[in-house]
mmCIF file as Biopython writes it, N, C-alpha, C and O atoms, coordinates in Angstrom:
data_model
#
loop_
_atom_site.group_PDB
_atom_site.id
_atom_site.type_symbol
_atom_site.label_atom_id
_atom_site.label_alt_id
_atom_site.label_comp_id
_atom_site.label_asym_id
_atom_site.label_entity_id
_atom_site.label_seq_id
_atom_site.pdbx_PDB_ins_code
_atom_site.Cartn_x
_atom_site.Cartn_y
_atom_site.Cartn_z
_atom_site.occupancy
_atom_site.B_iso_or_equiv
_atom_site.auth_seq_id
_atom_site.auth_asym_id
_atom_site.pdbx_PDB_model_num
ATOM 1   N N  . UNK A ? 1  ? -3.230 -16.770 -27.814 1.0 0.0 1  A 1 
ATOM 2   C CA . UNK A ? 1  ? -2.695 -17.397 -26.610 1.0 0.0 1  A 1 
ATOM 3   C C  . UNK A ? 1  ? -1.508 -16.609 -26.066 1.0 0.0 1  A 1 
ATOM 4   O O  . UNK A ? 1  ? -1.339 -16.391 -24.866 1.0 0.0 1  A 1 
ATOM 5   N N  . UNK A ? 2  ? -0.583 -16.140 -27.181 1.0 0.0 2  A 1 
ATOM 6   C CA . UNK A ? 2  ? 0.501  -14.989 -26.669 1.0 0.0 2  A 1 
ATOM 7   C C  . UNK A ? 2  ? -0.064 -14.201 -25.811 1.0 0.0 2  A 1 
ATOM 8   O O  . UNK A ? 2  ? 0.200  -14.426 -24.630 1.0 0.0 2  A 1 
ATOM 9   N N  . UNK A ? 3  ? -0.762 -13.345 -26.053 1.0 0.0 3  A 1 
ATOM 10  C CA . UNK A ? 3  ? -1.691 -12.345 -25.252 1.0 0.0 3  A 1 
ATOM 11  C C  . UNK A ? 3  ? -1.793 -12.525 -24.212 1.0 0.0 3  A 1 
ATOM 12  O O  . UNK A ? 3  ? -1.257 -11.838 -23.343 1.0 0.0 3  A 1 
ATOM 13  N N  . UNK A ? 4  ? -2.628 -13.660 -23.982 1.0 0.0 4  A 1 
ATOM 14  C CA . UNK A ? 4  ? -3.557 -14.294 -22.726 1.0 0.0 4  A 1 
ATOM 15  C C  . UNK A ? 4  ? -1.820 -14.281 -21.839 1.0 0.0 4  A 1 
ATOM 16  O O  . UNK A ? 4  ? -1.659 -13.542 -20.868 1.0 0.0 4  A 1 
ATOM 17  N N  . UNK A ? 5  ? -0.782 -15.100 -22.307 1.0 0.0 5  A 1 
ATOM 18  C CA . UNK A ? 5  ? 0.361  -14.792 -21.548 1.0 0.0 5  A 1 
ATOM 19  C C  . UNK A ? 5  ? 1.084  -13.938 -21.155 1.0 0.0 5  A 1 
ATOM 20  O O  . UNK A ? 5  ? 1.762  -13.916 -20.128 1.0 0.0 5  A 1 
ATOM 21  N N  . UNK A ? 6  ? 0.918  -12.783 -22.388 1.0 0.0 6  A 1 
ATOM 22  C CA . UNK A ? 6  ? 1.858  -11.869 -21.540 1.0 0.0 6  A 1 
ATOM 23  C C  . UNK A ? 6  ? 1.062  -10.764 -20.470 1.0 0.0 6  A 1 
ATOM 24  O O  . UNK A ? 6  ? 1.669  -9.920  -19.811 1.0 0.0 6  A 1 
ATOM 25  N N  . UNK A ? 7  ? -0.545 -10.980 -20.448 1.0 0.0 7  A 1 
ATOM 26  C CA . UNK A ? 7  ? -1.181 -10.725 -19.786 1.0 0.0 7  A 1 
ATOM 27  C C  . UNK A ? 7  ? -1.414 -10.889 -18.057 1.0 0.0 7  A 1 
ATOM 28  O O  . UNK A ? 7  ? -1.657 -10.163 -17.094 1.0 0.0 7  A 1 
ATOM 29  N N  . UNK A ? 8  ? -1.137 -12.540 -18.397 1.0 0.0 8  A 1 
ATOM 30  C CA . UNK A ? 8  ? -0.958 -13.338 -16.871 1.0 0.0 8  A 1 
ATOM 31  C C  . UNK A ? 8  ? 0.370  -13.116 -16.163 1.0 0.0 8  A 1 
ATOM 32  O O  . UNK A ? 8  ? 0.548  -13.253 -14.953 1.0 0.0 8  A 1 
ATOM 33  N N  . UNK A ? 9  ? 1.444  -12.693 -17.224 1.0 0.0 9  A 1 
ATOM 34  C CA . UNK A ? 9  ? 2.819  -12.455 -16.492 1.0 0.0 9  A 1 
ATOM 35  C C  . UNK A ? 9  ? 2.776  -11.093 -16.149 1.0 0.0 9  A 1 
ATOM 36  O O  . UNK A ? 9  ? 3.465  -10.718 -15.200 1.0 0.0 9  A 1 
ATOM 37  N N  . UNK A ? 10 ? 2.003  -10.206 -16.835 1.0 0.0 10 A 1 
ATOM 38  C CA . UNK A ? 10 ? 2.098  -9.110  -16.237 1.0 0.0 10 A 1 
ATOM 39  C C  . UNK A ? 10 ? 1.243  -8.984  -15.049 1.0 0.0 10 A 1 
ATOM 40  O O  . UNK A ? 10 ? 1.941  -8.564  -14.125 1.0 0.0 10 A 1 
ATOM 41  N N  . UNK A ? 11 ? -0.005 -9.175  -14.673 1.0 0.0 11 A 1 
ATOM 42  C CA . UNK A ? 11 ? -0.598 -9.590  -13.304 1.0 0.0 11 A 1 
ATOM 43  C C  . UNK A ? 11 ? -0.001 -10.191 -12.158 1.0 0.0 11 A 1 
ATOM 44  O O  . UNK A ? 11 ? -0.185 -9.749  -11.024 1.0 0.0 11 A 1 
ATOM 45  N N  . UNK A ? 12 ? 0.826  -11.345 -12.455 1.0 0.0 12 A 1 
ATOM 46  C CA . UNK A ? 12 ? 1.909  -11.888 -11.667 1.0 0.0 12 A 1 
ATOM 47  C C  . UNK A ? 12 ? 2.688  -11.057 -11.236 1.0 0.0 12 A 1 
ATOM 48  O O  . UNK A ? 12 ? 2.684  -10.629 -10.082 1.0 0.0 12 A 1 
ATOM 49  N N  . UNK A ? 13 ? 3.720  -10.620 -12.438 1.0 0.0 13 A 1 
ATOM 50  C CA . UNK A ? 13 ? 4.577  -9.215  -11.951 1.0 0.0 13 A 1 
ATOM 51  C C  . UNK A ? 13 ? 3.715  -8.200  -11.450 1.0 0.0 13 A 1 
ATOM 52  O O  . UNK A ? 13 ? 4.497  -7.524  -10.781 1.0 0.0 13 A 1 
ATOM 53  N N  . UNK A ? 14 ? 2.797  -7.764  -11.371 1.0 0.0 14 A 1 
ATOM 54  C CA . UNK A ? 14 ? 1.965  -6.655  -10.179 1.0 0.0 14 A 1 
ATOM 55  C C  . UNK A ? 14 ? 1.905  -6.912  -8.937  1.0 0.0 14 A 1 
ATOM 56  O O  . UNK A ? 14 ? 2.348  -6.293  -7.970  1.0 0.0 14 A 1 
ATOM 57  N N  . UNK A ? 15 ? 1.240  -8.013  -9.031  1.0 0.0 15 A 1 
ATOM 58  C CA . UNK A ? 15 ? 1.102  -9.132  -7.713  1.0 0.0 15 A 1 
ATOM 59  C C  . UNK A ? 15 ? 2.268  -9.317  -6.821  1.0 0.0 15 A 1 
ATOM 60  O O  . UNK A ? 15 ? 2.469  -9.065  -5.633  1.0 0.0 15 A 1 
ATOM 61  N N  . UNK A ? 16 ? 2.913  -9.794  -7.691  1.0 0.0 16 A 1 
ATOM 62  C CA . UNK A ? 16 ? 4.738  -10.064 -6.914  1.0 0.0 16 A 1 
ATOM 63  C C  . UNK A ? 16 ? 5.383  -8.607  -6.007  1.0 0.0 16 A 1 
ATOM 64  O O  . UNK A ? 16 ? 5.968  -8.519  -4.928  1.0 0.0 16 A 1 
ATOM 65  N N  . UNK A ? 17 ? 4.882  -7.412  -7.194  1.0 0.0 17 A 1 
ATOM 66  C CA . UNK A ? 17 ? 5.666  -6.318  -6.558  1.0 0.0 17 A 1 
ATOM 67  C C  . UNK A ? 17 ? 5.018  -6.091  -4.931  1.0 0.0 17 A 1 
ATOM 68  O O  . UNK A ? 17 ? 5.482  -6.217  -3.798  1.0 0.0 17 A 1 
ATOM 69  N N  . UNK A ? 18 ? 3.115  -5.516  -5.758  1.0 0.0 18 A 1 
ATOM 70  C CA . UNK A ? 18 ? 2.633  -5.062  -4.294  1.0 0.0 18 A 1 
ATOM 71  C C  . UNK A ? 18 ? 2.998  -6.053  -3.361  1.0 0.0 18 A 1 
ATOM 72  O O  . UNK A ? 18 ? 3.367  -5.437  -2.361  1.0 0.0 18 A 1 
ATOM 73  N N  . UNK A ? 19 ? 3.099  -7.412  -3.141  1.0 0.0 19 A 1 
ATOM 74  C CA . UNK A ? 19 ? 3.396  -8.537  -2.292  1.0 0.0 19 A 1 
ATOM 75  C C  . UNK A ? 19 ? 4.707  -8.116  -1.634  1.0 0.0 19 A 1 
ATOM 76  O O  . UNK A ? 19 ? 4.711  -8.198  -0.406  1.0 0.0 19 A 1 
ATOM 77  N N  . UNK A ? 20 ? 5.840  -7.674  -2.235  1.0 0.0 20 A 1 
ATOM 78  C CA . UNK A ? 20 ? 7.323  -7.034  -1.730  1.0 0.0 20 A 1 
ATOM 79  C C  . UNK A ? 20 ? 7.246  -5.939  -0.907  1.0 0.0 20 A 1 
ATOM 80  O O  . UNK A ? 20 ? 7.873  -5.670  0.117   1.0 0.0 20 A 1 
ATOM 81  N N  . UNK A ? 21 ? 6.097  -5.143  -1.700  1.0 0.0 21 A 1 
ATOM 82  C CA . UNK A ? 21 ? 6.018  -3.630  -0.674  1.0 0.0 21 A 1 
ATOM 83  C C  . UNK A ? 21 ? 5.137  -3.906  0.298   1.0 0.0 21 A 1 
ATOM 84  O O  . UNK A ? 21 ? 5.097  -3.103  1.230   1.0 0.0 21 A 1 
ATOM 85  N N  . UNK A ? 22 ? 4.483  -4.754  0.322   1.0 0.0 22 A 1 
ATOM 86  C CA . UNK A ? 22 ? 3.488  -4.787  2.070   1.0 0.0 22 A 1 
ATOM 87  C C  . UNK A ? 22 ? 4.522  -5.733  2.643   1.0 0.0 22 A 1 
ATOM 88  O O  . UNK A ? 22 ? 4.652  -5.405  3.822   1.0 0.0 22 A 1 
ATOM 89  N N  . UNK A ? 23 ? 5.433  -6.897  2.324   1.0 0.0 23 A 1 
ATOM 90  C CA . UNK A ? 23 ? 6.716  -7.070  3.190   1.0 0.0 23 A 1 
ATOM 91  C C  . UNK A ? 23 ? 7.496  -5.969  3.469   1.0 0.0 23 A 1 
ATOM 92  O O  . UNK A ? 23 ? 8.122  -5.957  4.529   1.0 0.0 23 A 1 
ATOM 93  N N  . UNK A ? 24 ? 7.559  -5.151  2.793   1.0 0.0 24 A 1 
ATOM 94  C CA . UNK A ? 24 ? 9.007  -4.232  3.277   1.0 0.0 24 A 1 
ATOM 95  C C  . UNK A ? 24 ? 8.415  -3.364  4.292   1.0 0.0 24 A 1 
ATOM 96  O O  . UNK A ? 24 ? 9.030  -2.872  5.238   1.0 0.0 24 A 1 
ATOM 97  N N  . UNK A ? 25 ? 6.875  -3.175  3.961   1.0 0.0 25 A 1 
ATOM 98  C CA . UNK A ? 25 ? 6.749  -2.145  4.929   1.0 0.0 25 A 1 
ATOM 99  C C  . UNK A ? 25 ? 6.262  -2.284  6.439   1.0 0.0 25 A 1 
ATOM 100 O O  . UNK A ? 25 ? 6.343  -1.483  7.370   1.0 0.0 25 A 1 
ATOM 101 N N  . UNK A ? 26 ? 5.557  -3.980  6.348   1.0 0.0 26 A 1 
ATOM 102 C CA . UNK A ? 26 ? 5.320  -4.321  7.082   1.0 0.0 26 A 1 
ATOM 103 C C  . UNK A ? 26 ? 6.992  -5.097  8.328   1.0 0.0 26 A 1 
ATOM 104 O O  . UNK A ? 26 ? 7.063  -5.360  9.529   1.0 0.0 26 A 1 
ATOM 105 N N  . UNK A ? 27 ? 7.791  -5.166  7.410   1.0 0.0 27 A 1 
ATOM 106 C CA . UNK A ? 27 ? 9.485  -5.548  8.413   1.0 0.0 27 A 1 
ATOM 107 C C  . UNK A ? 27 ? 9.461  -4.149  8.803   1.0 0.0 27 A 1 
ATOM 108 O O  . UNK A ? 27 ? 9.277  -3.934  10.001  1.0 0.0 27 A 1 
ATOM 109 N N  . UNK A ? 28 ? 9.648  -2.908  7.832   1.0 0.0 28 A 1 
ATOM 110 C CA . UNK A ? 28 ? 9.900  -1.772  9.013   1.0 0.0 28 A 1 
ATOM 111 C C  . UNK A ? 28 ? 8.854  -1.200  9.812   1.0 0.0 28 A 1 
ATOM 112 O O  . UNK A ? 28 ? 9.083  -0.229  10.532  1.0 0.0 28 A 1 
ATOM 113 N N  . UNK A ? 29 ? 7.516  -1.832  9.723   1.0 0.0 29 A 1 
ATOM 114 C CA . UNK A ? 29 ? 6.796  -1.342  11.492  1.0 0.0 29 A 1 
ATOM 115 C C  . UNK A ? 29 ? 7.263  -2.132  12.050  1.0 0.0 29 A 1 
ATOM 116 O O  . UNK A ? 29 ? 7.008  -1.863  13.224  1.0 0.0 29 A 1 
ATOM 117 N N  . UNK A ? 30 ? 8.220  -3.619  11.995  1.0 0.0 30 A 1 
ATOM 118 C CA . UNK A ? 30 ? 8.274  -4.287  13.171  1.0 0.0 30 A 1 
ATOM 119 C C  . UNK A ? 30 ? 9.623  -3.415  13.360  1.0 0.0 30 A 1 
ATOM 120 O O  . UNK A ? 30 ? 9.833  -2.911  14.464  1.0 0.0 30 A 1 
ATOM 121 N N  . UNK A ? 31 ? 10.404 -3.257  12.460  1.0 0.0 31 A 1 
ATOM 122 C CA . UNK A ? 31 ? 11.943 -2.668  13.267  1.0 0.0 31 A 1 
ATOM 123 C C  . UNK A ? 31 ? 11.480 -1.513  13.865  1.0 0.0 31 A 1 
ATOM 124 O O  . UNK A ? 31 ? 12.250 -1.050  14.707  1.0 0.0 31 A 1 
ATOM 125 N N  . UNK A ? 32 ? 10.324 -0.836  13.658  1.0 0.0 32 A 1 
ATOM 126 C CA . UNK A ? 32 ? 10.217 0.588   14.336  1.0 0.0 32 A 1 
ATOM 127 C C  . UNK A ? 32 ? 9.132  0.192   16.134  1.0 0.0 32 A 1 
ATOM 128 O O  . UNK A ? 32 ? 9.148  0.818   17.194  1.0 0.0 32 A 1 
ATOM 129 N N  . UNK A ? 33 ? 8.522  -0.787  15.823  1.0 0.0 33 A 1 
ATOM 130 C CA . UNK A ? 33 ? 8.061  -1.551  17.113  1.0 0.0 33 A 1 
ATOM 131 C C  . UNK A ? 33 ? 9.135  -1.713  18.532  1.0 0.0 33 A 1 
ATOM 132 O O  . UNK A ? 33 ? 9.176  -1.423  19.728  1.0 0.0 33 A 1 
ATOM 133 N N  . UNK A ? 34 ? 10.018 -2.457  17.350  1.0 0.0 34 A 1 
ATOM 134 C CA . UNK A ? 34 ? 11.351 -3.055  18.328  1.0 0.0 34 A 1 
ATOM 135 C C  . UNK A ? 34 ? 12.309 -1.996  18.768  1.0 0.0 34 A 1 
ATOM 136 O O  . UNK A ? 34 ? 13.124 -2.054  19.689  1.0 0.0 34 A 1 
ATOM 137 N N  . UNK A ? 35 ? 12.102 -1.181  18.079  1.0 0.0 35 A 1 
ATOM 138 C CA . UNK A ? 35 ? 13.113 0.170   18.707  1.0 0.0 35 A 1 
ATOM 139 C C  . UNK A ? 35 ? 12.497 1.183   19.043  1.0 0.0 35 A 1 
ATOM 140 O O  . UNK A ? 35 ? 12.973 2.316   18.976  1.0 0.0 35 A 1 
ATOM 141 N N  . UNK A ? 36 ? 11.406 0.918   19.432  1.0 0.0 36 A 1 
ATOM 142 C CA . UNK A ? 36 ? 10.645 2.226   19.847  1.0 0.0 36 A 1 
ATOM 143 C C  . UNK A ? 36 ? 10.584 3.261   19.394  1.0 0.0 36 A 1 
ATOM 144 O O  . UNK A ? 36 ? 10.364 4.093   20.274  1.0 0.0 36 A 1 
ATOM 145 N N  . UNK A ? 37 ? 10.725 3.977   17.739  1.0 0.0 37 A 1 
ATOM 146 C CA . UNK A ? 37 ? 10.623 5.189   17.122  1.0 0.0 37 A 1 
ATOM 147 C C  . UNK A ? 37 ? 9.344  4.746   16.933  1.0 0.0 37 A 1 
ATOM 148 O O  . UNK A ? 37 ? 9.004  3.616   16.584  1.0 0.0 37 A 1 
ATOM 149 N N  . UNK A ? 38 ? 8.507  5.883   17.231  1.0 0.0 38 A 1 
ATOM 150 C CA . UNK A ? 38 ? 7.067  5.844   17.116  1.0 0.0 38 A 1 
ATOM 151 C C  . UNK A ? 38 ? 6.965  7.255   16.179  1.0 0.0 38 A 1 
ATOM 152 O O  . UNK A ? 38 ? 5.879  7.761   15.896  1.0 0.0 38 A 1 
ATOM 153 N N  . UNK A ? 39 ? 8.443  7.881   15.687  1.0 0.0 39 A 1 
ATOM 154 C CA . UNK A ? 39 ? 8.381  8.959   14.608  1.0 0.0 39 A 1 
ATOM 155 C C  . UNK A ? 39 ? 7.902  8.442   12.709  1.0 0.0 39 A 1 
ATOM 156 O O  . UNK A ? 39 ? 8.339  7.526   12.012  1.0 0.0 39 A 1 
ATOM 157 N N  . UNK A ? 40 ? 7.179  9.185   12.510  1.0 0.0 40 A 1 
ATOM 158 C CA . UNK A ? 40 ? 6.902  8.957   11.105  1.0 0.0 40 A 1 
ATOM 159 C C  . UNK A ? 40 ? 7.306  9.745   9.703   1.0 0.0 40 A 1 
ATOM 160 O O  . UNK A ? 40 ? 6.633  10.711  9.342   1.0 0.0 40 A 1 
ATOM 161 N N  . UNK A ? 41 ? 8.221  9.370   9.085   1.0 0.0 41 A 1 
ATOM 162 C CA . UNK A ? 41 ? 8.743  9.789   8.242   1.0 0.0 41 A 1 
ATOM 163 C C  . UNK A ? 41 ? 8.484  10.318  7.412   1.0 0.0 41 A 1 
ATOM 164 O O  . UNK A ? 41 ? 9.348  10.663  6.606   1.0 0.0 41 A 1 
#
């Protein structure tokens, strides 16, 4: 049953991260929307 848990927390913690990086990246196309840099980094 340990297993099975530290299994599900680690999926969670994957989940959680990619979930942060399609927010972060998705706030800076809107700040780059709103200010008109259409340059790509």
């Amino acid at each position: 049953m340990s297993v099975f848990m530290s299994w599900l927390i680690l999926i969670l913690a994957i989940i959680c991260a990619v979930g942060i990086m399609r927010v972060i990246n998705s706030i800076n196309t809107i700040e780059s929307l709103f200010t008109g840099d259409k340059r790509r980094k």
